[in-house]
C-alpha positions in Angstrom: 20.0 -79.4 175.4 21.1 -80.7 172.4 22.3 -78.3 169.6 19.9 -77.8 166.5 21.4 -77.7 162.8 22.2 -74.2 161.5 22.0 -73.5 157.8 23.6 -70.5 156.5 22.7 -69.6 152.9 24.8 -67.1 150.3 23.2 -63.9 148.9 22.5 -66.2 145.6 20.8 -69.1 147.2 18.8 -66.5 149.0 17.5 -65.1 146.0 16.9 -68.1 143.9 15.1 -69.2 147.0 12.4 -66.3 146.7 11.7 -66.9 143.2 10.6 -70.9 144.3 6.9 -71.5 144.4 5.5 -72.6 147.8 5.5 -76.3 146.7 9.2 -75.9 145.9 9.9 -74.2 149.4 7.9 -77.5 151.0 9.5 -80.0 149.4 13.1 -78.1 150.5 12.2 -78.0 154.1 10.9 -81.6 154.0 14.4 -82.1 152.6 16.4 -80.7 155.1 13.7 -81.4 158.4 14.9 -85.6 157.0 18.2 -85.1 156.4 19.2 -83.7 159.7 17.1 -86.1 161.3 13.8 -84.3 162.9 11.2 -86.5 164.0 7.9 -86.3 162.2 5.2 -84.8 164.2 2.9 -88.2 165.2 -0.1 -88.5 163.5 -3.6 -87.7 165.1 -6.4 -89.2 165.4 -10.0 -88.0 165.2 -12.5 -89.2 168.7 -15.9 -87.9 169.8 -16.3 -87.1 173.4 -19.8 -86.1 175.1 -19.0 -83.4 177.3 -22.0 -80.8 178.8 -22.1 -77.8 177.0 -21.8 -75.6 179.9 -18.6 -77.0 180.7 -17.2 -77.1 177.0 -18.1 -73.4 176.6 -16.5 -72.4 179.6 -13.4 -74.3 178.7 -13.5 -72.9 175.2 -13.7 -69.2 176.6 -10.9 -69.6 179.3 -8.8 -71.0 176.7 -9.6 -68.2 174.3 -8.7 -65.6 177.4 -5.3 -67.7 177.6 -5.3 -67.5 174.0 -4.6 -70.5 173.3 -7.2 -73.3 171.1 -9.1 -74.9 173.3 -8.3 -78.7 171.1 -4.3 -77.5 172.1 -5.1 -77.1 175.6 -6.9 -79.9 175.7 -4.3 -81.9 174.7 -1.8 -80.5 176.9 -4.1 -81.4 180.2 -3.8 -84.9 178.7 -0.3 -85.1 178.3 0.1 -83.1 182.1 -1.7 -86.1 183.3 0.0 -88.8 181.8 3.4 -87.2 183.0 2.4 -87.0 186.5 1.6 -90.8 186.6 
């Protein structure tokens, strides 16, 4: 496992960092996630899929039991099965 970046901040940079807007607090974090190197999460991409209702709404409801979305589960099915190949 590697070892994540830790930032430690004084008691002044944390209290000039509550009086920054939310676009200021982005554009920091956006700063740091590229300077230390995190990949960017890969972009998505809208699809259609016919799929009986029965079987959606079941899927939705089990996933909401599990709560988790049902789009997230989805997607983790898919990535299951690509691993196992």
């Amino acid at each position: 496992m590697s070892e994540r970046p830790l930032q430690y901040f004084s008691d002044e940079a944390l209290a000039r960092s509550r009086r920054l807007s939310p676009e200021q607090t982005l554009r920091y974090l956006e700063g740091f996630r590229l300077l230390h190197g995190a990949p960017r999460p890969e972009k998505s991409r809208l699809i259609s899929v016919r799929v009986p209702e029965g079987l959606l709404d079941t899927f939705k409801a089990k996933a909401a039991r599990a709560g988790v979305p049902y789009q997230t589960q989805l997607k983790r099915l898919m990535t299951r099965w690509l691993e196992e190949a």
